[in-house]
C-alpha positions as CSV (number, residue, x, y, z in Angstrom):
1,X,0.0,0.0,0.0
2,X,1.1,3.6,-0.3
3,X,1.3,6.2,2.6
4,X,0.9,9.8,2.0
5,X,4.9,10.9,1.4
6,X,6.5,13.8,4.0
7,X,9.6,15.2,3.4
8,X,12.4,13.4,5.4
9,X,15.7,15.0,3.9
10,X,16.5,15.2,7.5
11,X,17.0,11.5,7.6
12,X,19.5,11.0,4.5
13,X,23.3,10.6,5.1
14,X,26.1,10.3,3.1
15,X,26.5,6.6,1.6
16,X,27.2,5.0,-2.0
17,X,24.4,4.8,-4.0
18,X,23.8,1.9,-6.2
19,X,21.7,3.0,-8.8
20,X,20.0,-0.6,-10.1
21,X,19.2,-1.6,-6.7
22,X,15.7,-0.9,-4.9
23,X,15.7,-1.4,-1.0
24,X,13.5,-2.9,1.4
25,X,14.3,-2.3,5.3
26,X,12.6,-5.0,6.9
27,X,10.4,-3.6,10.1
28,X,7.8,-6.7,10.9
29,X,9.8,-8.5,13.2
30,X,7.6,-9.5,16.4
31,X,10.6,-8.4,19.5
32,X,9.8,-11.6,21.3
33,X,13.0,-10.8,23.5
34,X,12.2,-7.5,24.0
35,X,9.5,-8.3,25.7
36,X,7.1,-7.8,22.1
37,X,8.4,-4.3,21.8
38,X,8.1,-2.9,18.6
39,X,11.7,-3.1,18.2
40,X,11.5,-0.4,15.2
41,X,10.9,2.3,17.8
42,X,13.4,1.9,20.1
43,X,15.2,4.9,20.4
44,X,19.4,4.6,20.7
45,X,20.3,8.1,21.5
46,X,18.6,10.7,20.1
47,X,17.2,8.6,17.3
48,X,14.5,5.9,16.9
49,X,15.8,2.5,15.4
50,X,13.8,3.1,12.1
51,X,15.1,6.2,11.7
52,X,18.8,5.7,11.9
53,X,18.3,2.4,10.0
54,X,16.6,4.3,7.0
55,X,19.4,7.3,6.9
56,X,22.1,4.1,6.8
57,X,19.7,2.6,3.4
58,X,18.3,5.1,1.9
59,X,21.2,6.8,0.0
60,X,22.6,3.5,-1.1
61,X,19.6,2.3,-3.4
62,X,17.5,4.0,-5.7
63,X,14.4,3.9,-4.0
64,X,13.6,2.8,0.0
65,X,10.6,0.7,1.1
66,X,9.5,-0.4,4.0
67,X,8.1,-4.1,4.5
68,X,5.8,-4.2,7.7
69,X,2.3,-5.8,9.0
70,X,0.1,-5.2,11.7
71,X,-0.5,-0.8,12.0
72,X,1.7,0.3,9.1
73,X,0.2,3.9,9.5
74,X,2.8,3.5,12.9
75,X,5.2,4.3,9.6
76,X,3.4,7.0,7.4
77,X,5.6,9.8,8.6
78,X,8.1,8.7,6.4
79,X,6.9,9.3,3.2
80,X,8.2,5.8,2.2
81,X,5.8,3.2,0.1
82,X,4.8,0.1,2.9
83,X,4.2,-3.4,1.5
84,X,3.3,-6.0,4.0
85,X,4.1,-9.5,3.7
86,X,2.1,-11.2,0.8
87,X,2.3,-14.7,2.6
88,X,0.3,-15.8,5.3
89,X,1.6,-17.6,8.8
90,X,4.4,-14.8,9.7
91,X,7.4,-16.4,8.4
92,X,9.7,-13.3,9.3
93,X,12.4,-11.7,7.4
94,X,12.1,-14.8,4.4
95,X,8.3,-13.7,3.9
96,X,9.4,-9.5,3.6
97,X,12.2,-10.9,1.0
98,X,9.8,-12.7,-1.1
99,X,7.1,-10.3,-0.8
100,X,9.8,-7.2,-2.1
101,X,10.8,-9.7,-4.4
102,X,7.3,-9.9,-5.9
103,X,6.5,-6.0,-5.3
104,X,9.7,-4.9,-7.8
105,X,9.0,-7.2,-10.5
106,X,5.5,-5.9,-10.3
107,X,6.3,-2.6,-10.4
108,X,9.5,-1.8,-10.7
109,X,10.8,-4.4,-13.6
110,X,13.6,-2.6,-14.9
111,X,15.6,-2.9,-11.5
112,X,17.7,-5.7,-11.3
113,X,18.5,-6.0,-7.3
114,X,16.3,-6.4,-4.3
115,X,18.5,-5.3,-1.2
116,X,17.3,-6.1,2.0
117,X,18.1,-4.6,5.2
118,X,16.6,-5.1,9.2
119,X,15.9,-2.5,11.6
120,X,17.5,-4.4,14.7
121,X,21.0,-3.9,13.4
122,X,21.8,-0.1,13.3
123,X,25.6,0.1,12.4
124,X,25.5,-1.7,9.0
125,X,27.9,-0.1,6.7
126,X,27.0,2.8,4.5
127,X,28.5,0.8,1.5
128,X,26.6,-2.5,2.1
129,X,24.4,-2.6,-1.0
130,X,27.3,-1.4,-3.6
131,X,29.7,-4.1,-2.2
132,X,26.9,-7.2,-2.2
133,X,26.1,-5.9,-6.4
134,X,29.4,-5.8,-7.3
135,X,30.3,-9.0,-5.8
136,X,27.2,-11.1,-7.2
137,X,27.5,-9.4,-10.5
138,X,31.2,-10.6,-10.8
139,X,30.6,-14.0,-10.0
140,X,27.0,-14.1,-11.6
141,X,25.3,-15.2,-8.0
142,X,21.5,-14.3,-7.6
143,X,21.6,-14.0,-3.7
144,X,24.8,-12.0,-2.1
145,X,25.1,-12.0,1.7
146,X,26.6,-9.9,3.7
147,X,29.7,-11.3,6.5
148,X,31.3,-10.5,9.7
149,X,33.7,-11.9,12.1
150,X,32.6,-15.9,12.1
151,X,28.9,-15.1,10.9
152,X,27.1,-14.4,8.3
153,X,24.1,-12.2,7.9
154,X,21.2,-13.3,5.3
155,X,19.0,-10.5,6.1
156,X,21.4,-8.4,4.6
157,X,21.5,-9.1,0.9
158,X,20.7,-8.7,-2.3
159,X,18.1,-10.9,-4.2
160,X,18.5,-10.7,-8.2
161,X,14.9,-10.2,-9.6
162,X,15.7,-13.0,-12.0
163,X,15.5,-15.3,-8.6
164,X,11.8,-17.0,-9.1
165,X,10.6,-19.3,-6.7
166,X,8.5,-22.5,-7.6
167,X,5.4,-23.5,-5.9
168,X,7.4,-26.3,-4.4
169,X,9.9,-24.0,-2.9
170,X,7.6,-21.5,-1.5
171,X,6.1,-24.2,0.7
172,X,9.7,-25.7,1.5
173,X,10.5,-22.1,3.0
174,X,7.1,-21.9,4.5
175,X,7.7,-25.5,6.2
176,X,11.0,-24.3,7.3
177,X,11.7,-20.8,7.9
178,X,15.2,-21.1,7.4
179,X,17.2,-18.8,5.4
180,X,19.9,-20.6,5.0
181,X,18.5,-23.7,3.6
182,X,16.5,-21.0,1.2
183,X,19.2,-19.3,-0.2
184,X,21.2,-22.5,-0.7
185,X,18.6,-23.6,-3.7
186,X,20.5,-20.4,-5.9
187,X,24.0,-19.7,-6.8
188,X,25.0,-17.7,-3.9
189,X,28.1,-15.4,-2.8
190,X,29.4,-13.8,0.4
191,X,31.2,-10.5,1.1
192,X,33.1,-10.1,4.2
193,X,33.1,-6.6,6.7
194,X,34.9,-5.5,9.0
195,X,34.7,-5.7,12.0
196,X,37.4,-2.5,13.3
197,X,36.8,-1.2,15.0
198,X,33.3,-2.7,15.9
199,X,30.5,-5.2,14.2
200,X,28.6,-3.6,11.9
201,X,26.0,-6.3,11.7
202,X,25.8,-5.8,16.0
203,X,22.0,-6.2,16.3
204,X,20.0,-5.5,19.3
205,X,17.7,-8.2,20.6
206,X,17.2,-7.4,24.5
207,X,17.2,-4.8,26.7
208,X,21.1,-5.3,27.1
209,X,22.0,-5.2,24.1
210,X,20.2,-2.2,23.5
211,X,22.9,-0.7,26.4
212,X,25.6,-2.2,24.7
213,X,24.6,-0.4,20.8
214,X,24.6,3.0,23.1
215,X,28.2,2.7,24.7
216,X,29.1,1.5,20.7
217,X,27.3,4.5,18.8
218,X,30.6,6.8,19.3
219,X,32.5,4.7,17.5
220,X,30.4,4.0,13.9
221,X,30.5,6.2,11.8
């Protein structure tokens, strides 16, 4: 659905655009260890978690939206177009990537890469989405994955709009939630971060850790 768009050029920061790439910051996840917070509106600092989240995304694709169910209007100030999840039974971030998926071939077919990003993780690097393109273009993969440390981070990627899922597949992902086994159907690539002089990819999942992001804000740029 569309909401009403607002000016938010107070939100946009300096990052590296990639031009062929449309975004989709992922903002429907349920905060079960927050205690079912709405994790999106935490606020670390002076800033909710949303908020920083889209200044880090929005200058790095061409255009920003924002996957969510439940109250989207929570959102409207934004000015961003809101698509909630087109499959049933809340299958988190796997059911926002397909759903996008399915939005920009729909309506935005001459775009070639679906990046994804989560709200929960509010250092990821400013160059995330340029990176992951460059990378699966080079090797021809249709799913690129961001990497840190030991770990690796399927919610941020980017999906090639050429990646079609069968019938059969959709209900394998529905019967298993797991992102891994998902992206391991398509030819598939890693980039690696790093992680000096902290973890981008640090996300925030309890109180604590919500502490913890505040004591690291001072040193992300």
């Amino acid at each position: 659905m569309s909401i009403h768009k607002m000016s938010n050029a107070k939100l946009a920061e300096p990052g590296v655009s990639e031009p062929n790439a449309i975004g989709l910051f992922l903002a429907g996840g349920r905060g079960t260890r927050m205690g079912g917070v709405d994790k999106a509106s935490l606020r670390l600092g002076n800033q909710t978690l949303i908020e920083r989240g889209i200044a880090r995304a929005r200058p790095q694709v061409s255009e920003l939206l924002i996957n969510a169910n439940g109250d989207v209007a929570r959102f409207a100030d934004f000015g961003l177009e809101i698509i909630s999840d087109s499959i049933g039974g809340f299958l988190g971030p796997l059911a926002g990537i397909l759903s996008g998926l399915e939005w920009m071939r729909t309506n935005r077919p001459k775009f070639s890469w679906l990046a994804t990003f989560a709200c929960d993780t509010p250092f990821f690097p400013r160059d995330m989405v340029e990176k992951l393109v460059q990378r699966a273009e080079s090797e021809r993969a249709l799913v690129a994955i961001a990497a840190s440390g030991d770990r690796h981070h399927p919610v941020f990627a980017v999906w090639s709009a050429a990646l079609s899922v069968s019938p059969q597949e959709l209900s394998d992902a529905q019967a298993s939630r797991k992102m891994d086994d998902f992206v391991a159907r398509f030819p598939n690539t890693r980039v690696m971060f790093s992680t000096d002089p902290i973890d981008p990819f640090f996300n925030i999942n309890t109180p604590a850790d919500l502490v913890r992001a505040e004591t690291l804000s001072h040193l992300v740029r």
